[in-house]
N, C-alpha and C positions, 0 to 999 in steps of 0.2 A: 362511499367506501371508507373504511376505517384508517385511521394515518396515525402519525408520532408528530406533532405538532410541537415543535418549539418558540414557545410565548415570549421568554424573558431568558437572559443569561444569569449563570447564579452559578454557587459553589456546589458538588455534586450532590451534597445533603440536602438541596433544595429541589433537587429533580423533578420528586414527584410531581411538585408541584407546576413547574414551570414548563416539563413536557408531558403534554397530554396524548391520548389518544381520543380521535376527535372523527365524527363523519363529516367527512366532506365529499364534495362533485366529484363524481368521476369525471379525467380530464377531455375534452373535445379535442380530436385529433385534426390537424390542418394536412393537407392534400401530400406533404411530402414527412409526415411523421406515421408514425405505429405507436400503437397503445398495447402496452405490457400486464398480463395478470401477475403479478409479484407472488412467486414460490416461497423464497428466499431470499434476504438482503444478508450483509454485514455491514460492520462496525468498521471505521476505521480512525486513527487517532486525529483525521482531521474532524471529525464528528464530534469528536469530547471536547477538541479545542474550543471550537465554536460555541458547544453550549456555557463553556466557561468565559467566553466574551475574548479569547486568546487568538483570535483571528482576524484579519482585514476583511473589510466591508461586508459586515454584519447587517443582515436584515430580514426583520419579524415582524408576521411570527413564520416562519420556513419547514416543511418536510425535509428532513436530514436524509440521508444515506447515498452512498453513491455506488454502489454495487447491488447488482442483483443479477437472481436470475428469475426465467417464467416463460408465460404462454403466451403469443401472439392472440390478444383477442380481437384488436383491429386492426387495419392500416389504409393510410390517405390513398387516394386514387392516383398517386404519382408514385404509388411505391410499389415496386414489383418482382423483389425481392422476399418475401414473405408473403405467407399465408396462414390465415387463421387457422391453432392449433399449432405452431410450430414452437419447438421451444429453443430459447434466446439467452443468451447475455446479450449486455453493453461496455460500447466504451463510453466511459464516463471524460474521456477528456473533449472538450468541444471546440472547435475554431482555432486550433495552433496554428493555423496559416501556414505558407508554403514553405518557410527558411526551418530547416529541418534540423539547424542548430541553436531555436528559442521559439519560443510560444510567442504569438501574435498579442496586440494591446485587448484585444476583444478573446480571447482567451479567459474559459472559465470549466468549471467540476460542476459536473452534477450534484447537486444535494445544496445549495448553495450561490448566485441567487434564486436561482429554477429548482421549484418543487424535488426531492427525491424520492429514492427508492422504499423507505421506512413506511410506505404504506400498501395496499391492494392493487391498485393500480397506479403505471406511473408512463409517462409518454414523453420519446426523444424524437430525434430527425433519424428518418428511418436509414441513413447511410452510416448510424451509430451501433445498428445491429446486427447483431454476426448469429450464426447458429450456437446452440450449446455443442460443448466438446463431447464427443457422444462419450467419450470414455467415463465422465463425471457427472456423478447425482446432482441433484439440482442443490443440495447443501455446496459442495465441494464447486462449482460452477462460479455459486454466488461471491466463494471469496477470491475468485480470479484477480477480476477487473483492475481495478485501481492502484493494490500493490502490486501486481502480476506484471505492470506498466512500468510501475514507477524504478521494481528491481531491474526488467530486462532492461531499460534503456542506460543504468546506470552502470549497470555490469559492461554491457556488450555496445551501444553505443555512444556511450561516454569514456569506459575505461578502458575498452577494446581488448577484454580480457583475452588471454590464449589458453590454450591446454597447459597443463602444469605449472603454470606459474603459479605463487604464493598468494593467497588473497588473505584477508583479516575482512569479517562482517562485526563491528562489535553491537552488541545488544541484542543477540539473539531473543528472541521470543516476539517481537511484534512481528505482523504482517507482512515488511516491506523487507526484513532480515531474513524473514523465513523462508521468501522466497529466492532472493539471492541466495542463500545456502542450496535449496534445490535446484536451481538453472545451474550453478556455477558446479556443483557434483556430478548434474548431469552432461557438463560442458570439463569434464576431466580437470575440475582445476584444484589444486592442494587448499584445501577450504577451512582459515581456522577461527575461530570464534571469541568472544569474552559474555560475559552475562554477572548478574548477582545472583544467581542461581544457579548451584551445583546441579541441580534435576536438572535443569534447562541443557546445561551443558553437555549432560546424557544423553538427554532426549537428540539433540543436534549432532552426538556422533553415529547417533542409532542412525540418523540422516544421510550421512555420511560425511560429516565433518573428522576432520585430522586429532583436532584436539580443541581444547580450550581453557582460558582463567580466567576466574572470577576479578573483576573489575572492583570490587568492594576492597580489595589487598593495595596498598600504596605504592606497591612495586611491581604492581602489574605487567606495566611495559617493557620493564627485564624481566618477569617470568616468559614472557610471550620469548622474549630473545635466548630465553635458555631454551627454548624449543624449538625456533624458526632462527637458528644464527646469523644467517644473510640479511634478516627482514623480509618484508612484503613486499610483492613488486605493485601488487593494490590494495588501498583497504576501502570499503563502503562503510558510512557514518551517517548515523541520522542522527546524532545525539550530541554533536558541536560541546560547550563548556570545557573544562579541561581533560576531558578524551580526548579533544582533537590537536590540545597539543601532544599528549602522549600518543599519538596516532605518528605523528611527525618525526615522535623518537624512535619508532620501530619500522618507518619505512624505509624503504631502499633508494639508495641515489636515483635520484631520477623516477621516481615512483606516482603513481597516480590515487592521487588521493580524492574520493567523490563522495559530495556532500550531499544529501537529499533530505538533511531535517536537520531544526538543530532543538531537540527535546529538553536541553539541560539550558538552550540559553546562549548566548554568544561567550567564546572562550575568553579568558582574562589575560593578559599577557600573553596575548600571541605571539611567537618566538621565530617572526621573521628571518632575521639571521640565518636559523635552520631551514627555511623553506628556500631563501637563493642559494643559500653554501650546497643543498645536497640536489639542486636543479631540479625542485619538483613539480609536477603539473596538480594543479589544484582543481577542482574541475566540480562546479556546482550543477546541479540536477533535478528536475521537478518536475513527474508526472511522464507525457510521453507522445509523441507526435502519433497522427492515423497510420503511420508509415511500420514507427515504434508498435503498435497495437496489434497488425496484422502477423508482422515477427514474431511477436510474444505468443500469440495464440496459435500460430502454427508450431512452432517451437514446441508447447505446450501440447499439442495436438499429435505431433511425429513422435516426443518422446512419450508421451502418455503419462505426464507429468501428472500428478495428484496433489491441492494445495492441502495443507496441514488445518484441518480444522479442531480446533481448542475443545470448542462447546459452542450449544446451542439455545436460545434461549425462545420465546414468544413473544408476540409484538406485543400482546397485555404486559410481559415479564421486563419490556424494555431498560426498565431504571435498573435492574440488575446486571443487564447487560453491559451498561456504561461504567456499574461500580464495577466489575469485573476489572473493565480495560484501565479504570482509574487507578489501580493498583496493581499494573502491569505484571498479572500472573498468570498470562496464558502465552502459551507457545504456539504460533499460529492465530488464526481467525476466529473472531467471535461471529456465528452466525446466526441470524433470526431467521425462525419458521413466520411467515408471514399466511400463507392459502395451502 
């Protein structure tokens, strides 16, 4: 089978070089797994981390990708949930164990140390596979998974969002933003944004965002207040550094603030002070229990939710793909055609 084989970490100018496309075994399935024909993968930004060495417990050389979707070509003699010919996604999270408020020590992503989806064929423990949403192409399927997790569990079972309350998503355009903007519009809540990108910010009202400003302005966080007077009663933040103290000046007493990345870095002068004077819940998030999974994709399923896909690219074309997300110009999912 043909794969995306990452040999060596390096800067993205070295790509080509260091990730290849490579045949290898198609994998042997063990009695309680299924073997996937890979339609479709995406890109997600923990994939670029990695190839640049920006991640814990590196080990090469690894098939990247942790989303996909495709066609049941096998499955173990303990699995009796599928049948060959059915089409699938996955969840990509594995082993969160039972405490449905943290992921277990044995907790790990697909794509990462176990083989991922970036290639032809790829194989999980078959209680990881769900049917594809019938409403979604096998493009739009592909880039469910991983962000699809990572935003509902942050929105709805970390920040316990309600109808009409004030949200701020800042960074609109990746993955995990984009789809908080769709769960949270489809779950009636006043939805507002920031980004470096005027288009971006468009494109997110077309969504059905409130409004939004550009984050590149020094006085952002009073533009946000000349808009939403009250403040936020939540905001989602993947992007830590000094957003997340300006995050802190636009929330609401007693507001919930949830972290699920932090792209810029850890913030400088965090401005504690602020966080006990205005009684806020700080509240970190990563990824998504089996529980998380099954929510998200019903959810996903009743409202007939559609993910936001960017562009598409080929598993030959992959080093574009990643220069793509490395210059964070796409709103929504980078997805690859794989089969």
């Amino acid at each position: 089978m043909k794969a995306a084989v990452l040999k060596k970490i390096s800067n993205i100018s070295e790509l080509k070089i260091n990730l290849t496309i490579e045949d290898l075994p198609i994998p042997t399935v063990e009695s309680d797994e299924t073997l996937i024909r890979v339609k479709c993968a995406s890109l997600n930004h923990r994939d670029l981390w990695i190839t640049k060495g920006l991640y814990a417990g590196i080990k090469l050389p690894v098939v990247l990708g942790s989303d996909c979707s495709g066609i049941v070509e096998k499955t173990g003699s303990n699995t009796n949930n599928f049948k060959v010919g059915d089409e699938v996604i996955i969840n990509p999270s594995f082993n969160w164990g039972d405490n449905e408020s943290h992921q277990s020590k044995d907790f790990k992503i697909l794509g990462l140390p176990d083989n991922g989806t970036l290639a032809e064929f790829v194989k999980v423990k078959s209680k990881y596979v769900f049917p594809k949403p019938a409403h979604l192409t096998f493009q739009e399927a592909a880039a469910l998974p991983l962000a699809g997790l990572t935003a509902y569990r942050a929105l709805f079972t970390r920040a316990r969002i309600l109808s009409q309350e004030n949200l701020l998503i800042t960074g609109i355009g990746g993955g995990v933003a984009t789809f908080a903007l769709l769960f949270a519009v489809t779950a009636q809540v006043n939805s507002y944004v920031t980004s470096a990108s005027s288009e971006k910010i468009h494109q997110a009202v077309e969504l059905g965002a409130k409004a939004g400003v550009l984050y590149t302005q020094p006085d952002w966080d009073q533009n946000l207040l000349n808009i939403v007077k009250d403040g936020f009663d939540v905001i989602i933040d993947g992007t830590g550094g000094n957003v997340f103290n300006k995050c802190i000046n636009v929330i609401k007493p007693g507001g919930r603030l949830v972290t699920y990345g932090a792209t810029l870095g850890n913030s400088p002068e965090l401005e504690v002070r602020k966080i006990f004077w205005k009684q806020l819940n700080i509240l970190g998030s990563t990824m998504g229990s089996d529980k998380d999974f099954q929510n998200m994709y019903d959810f996903v399923c009743k409202h007939k939710i559609k993910p936001v896909v960017d562009s598409t690219f080929t598993l030959d074309n992959i080093h574009l793909a990643f220069e793509k997300m490395n210059l964070s110009s796409q709103l929504g999912k980078i997805v690859i055609t794989i089969t």
